[in-house]
NUBA-175943 format. One record per residue (C-alpha): x, y, z; residue in three letters. Coordinates in steps of 0.25 Angstrom, whole numbers, plus 2048, in hexadecimal, padded with zeros to 3 digits. Last residue first. Layout:
! NUBA-175943
XYZALA
...
END
This chain:
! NUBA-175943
0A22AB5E2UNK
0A629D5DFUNK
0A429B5CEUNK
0A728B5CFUNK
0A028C5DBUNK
0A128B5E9UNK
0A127F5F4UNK
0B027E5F6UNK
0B42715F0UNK
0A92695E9UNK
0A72775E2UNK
09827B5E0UNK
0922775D4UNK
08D2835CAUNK
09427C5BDUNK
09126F5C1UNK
09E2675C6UNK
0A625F5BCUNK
0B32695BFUNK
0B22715CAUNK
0C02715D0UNK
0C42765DCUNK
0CA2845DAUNK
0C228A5E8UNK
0BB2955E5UNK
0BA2965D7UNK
0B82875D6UNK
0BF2805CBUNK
0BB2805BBUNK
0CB2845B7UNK
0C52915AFUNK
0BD2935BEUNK
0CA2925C6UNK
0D329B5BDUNK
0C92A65BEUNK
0C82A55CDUNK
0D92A45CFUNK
0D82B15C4UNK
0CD2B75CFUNK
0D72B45D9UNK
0E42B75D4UNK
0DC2C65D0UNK
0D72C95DDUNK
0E22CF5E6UNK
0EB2D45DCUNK
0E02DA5D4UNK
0D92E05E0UNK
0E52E85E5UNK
0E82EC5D6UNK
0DB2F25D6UNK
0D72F65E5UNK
0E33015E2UNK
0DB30B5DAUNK
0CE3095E3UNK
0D630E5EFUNK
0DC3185E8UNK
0CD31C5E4UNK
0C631B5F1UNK
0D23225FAUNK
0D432D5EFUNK
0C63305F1UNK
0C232F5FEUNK
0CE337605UNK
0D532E611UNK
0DC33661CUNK
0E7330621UNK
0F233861CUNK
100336625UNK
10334662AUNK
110348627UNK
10E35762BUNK
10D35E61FUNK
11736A619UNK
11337861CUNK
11C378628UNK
12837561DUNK
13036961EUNK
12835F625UNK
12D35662DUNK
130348625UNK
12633C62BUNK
12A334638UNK
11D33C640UNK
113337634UNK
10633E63BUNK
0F8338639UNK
0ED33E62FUNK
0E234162DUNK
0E334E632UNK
0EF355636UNK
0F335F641UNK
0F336D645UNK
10137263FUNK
104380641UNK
109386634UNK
11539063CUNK
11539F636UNK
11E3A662FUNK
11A39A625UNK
11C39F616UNK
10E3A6618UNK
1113B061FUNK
11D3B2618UNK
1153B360BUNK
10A3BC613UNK
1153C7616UNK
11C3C7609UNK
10F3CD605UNK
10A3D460EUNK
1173DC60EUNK
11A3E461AUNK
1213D7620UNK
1273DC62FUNK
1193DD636UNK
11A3CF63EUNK
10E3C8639UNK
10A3BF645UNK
10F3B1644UNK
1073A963CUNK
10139B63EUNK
0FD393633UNK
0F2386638UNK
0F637A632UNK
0EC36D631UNK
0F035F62AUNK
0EA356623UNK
0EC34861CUNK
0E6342610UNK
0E533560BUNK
0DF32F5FEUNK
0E73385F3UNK
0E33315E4UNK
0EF32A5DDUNK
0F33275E8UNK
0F232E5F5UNK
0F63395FEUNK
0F0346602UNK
0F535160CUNK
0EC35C610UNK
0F3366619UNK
0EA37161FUNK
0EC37E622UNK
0E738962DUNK
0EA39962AUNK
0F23A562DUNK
0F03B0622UNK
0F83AF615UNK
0ED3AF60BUNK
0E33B6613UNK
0E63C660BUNK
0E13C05FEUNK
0E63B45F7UNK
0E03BA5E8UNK
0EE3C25E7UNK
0F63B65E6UNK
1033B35EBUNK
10A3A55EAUNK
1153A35F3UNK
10B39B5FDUNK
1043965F3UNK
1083855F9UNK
10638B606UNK
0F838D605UNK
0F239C606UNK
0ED3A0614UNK
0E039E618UNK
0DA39161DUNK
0E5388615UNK
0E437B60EUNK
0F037460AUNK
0F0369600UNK
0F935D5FFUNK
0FB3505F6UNK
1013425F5UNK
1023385EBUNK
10F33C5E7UNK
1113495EBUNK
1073565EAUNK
1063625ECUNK
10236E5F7UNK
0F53705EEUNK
0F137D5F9UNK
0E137F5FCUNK
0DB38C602UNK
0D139260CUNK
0D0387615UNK
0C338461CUNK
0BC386628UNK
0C538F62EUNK
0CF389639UNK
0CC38A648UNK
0C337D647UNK
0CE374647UNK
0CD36D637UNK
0C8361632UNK
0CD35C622UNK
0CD361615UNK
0CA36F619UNK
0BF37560FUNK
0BD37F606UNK
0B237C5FDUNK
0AB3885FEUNK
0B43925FEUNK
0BD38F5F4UNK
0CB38C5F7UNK
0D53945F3UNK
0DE38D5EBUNK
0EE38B5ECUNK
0F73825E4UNK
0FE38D5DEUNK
0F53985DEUNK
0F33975CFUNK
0EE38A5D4UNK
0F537D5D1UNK
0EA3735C8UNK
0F43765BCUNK
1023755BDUNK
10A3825C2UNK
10D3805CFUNK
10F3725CFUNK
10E36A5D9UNK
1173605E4UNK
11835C5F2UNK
1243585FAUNK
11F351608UNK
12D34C60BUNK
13A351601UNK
13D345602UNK
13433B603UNK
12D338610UNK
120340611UNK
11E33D602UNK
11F32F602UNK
11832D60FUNK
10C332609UNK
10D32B5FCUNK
10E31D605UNK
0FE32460DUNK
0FB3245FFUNK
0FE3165FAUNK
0FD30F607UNK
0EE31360AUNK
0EA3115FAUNK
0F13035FCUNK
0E9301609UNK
0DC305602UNK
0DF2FB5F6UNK
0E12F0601UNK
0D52F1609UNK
0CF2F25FCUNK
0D42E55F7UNK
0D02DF602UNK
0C22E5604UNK
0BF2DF5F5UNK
0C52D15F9UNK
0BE2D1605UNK
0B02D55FFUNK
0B42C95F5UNK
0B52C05FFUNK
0A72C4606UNK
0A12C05FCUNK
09E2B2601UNK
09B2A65F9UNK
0A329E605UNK
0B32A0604UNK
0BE2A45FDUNK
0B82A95F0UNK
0C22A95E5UNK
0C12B75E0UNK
0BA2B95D3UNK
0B22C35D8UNK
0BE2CA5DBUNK
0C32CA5D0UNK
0B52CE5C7UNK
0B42DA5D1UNK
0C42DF5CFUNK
0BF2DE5BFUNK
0B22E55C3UNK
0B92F15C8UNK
0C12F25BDUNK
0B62F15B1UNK
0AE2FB5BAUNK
0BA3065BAUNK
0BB3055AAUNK
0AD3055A8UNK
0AC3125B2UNK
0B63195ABUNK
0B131659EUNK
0A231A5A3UNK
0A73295AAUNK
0B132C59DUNK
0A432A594UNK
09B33059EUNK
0A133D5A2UNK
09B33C5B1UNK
09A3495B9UNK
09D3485C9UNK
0AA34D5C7UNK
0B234D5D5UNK
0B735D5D5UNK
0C63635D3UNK
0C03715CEUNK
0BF3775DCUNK
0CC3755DBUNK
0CE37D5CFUNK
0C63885D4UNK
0CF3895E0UNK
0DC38B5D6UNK
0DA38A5C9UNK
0E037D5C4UNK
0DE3715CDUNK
0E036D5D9UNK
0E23605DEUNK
0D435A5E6UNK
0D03535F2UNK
0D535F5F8UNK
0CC3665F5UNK
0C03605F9UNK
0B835A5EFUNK
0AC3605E6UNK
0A43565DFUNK
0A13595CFUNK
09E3685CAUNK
0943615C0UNK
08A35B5CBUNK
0883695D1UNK
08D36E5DEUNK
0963795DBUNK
09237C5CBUNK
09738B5CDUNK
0A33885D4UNK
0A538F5E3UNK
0AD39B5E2UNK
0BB39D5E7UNK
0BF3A45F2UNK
0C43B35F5UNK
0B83B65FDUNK
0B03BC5F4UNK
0B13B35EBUNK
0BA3B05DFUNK
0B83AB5D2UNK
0BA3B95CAUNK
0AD3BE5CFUNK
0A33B65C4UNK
0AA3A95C7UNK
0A139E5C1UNK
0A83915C3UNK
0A43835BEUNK
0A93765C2UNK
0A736B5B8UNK
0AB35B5BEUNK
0AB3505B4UNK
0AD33F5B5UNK
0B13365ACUNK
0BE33A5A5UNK
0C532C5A0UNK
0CF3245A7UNK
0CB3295B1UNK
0C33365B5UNK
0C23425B6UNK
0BD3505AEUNK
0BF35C5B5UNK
0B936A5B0UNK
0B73755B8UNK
0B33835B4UNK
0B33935B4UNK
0AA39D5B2UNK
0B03AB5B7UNK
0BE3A85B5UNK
0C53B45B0UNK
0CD3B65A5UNK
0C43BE59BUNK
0B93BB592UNK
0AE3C3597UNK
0A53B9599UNK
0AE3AF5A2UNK
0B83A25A1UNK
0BD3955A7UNK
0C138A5A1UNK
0C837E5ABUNK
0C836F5A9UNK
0CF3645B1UNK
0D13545AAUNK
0D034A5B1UNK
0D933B5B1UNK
0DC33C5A4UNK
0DD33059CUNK
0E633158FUNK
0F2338597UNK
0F132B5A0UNK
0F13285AEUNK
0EB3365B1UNK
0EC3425A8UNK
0E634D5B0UNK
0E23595A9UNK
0DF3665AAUNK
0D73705A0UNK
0D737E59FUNK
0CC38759BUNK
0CC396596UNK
0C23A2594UNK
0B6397595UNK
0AC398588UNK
09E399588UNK
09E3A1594UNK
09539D5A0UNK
0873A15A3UNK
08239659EUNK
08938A5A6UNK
0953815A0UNK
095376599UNK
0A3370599UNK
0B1372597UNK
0AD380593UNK
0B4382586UNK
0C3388584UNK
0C6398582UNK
0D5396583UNK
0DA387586UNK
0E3383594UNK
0E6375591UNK
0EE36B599UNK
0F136F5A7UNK
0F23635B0UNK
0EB35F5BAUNK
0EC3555C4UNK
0E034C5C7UNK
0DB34C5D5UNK
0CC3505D4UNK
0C934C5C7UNK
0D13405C8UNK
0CB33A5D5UNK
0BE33C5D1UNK
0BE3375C3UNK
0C43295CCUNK
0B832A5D4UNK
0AD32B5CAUNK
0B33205C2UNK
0B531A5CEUNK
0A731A5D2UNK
0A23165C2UNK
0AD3095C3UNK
0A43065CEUNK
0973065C7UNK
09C2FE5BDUNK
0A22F35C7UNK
0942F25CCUNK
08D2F15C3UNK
0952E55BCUNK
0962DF5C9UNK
0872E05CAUNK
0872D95BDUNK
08E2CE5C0UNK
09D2CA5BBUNK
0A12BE5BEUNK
0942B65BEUNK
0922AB5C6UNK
08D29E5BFUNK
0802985C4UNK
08028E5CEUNK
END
């Protein structure tokens, strides 16, 4: 019998071609949940790359935003901003979106290119659609949600993308790196002791085990930050920075572009088809909110006055709670639906002004509707304020952050559970015994079967 080998090429291949899907997955998760922080902000710098012919040679001004994740010498992503015009002024007529992710090195790219030629707002008091929707460059567009925000505002979210473009050098480290791991996990558990007849079903027990049990971590882990934050005192606290980068000049408040604007989840069939704005409520360890609105401007910008609002900002309207948790990646969510509901304006405020704040400051009762996703945690603390969220128990698992946290606590999982078994496996072979077994093999022909068990000295 010929002597098996450890490593084969097909688990060579495949291994490689895995360590690519994380590689992909991983630049993924940064770009589009990396917090940014405001590094450089350089006069007159270069386009961060190449741009269309009818742009300016030169952007007006540029920032860039970086993640340092793990390391200061390996940065998660990294977000880059220049904008510019032909005439030189402070406008943003052409305007673009770099994000470089990946880990440890840059991989993957993502370049969202604006052309404003009417100060970047449409007729209906809406952002514009990017000028390179849809291509290959502008990478994979998620839902909002699915994202932080980001500097700028609506534009800056729709700058959060999936890169779908390779930087090859980062792209083949990354993937080496990913590929040796996984075929160190594959080389334990090939060298498994086998149990029973040459079978491989074993080893698909061992590999839906340690899944089984790397899901269930992910499970406890966020569903435990959950509980954390409804419990502690103060309950349900969130926290953000006004004045960090990736908060909106309208404090935490975007208008959301018409054509991407989307309710996370169901909605009765009274309520518009989509929300109109988007509110980064904050965050707590390992858990996050959003609120979405059909109308009226979110709470979190409820003190905040702008002139670009309009005469809507402070009309009734329909909300929705999203609530994430999860480490280090969100993989639940919960939802729950509001509907505002105004007593009729009584005359005595003559200013509109003051009028619309104590509108919005809650005259009126928020209606709660129900939750999505989710099952209602009765011994949890009230809330405190009626914006506040029900303790809604998030079930509702999000692809990504289910995938890679899950993948994330498979390691250790597996190295507990195979490596006494492959170094028992290891040991047995050195000793000349049977694999499977332990008996000794010594005097046999090197591809006899065991007298004991039947199998090999190399048992698959």
């Amino acid at each position: 019998m010929a002597r098996r080998r450890l490593i084969p090429w097909w688990l060579l291949v495949g291994c490689l071609g895995g360590g690519a899907v994380v590689t992909v997955l991983v630049s993924w998760a940064m770009a589009l949940h990396s917090d940014t922080r405001l590094v450089t902000r350089p006069a007159k710098p270069e386009w961060p790359v190449e741009v269309g012919t009818g742009w300016p040679a030169k952007p007006r001004f540029g920032t860039s935003l970086h993640r340092l994740h793990a390391s200061e010498y390996f940065p998660g992503a990294t977000h880059e901003t220049a904008w510019g015009n032909h005439s030189g002024n402070y406008s943003g007529d052409y305007k673009l979106f770099v994000t470089r992710a990946g880990w440890p090195l840059l991989s993957m790219r993502s370049a969202l290119l604006f052309v404003h030629p009417n100060n970047r707002i449409d007729r209906d008091g809406r952002h514009d659609v990017p000028d390179n929707e849809g291509t290959f460059d502008a990478g994979w567009r998620v839902a909002f949600e699915h994202t932080r925000p980001q500097e700028s505002g609506g534009d800056g979210w729709l700058g959060r993308r999936a890169p779908l473009r390779p930087i090859w050098p980062g792209f083949a480290v990354n993937s080496l790196l990913s590929g040796a791991v996984l075929l160190g996990l594959s080389i334990l558990l090939r060298l498994q002791p086998p149990r029973k007849a040459r079978t491989w079903r074993p080893r698909w027990n061992g590999l839906l085990t340690v899944a089984a049990f790397a899901a269930a971590m992910n499970s406890f882990v966020a569903l435990g930050l959950w509980a954390r934050w409804q419990f502690r005192i103060p309950s349900r606290e969130l926290h953000y920075d006004l004045r960090r980068a990736g908060v909106s000049v309208e404090q935490g408040a975007a208008t959301l572009p018409m054509a991407f604007a989307d309710w996370p989840a169901d909605v009765p069939a009274s309520w518009p088809s989509g929300p109109k704005w988007i509110g980064w409520m904050g965050e707590s360890p390992g858990v996050r909110m959003y609120e979405f609105t059909s109308e009226s401007v979110p709470s979190v910008a409820a003190g905040w006055i702008h002139v670009s609002w309009g005469s809507g900002a402070f009309n009734d309207h329909q909300m929705m709670l999203v609530v994430q948790t999860g480490w280090p990646l969100p993989c639940l969510q919960s939802e729950e639906l509001l509907a505002h509901d105004d007593p009729p304006d009584d005359g005595k405020e003559t200013d509109e002004v003051l009028r619309a704040i104590r509108k919005h400051h809650h005259t009126g009762p928020l209606v709660r509707t129900g939750g999505g996703a989710g099952v209602l945690m009765t011994s949890a603390p009230a809330p405190s304020s009626s914006r506040d969220p029900q303790a809604f128990v998030p079930l509702r698992p999000l692809a990504l952050g289910m995938v890679l946290n899950t993948l994330l606590f498979a390691v250790p999982i597996a190295l507990v559970l195979w490596a006494p078994g492959a170094v028992r496996t290891l040991r047995r072979r050195r000793k000349g015994c049977c694999a499977a077994c332990g008996y000794s093999l010594a005097g046999l022909d090197e591809g006899a079967a065991c007298p004991e068990c039947g199998r090999g000295r190399d048992a698959d």
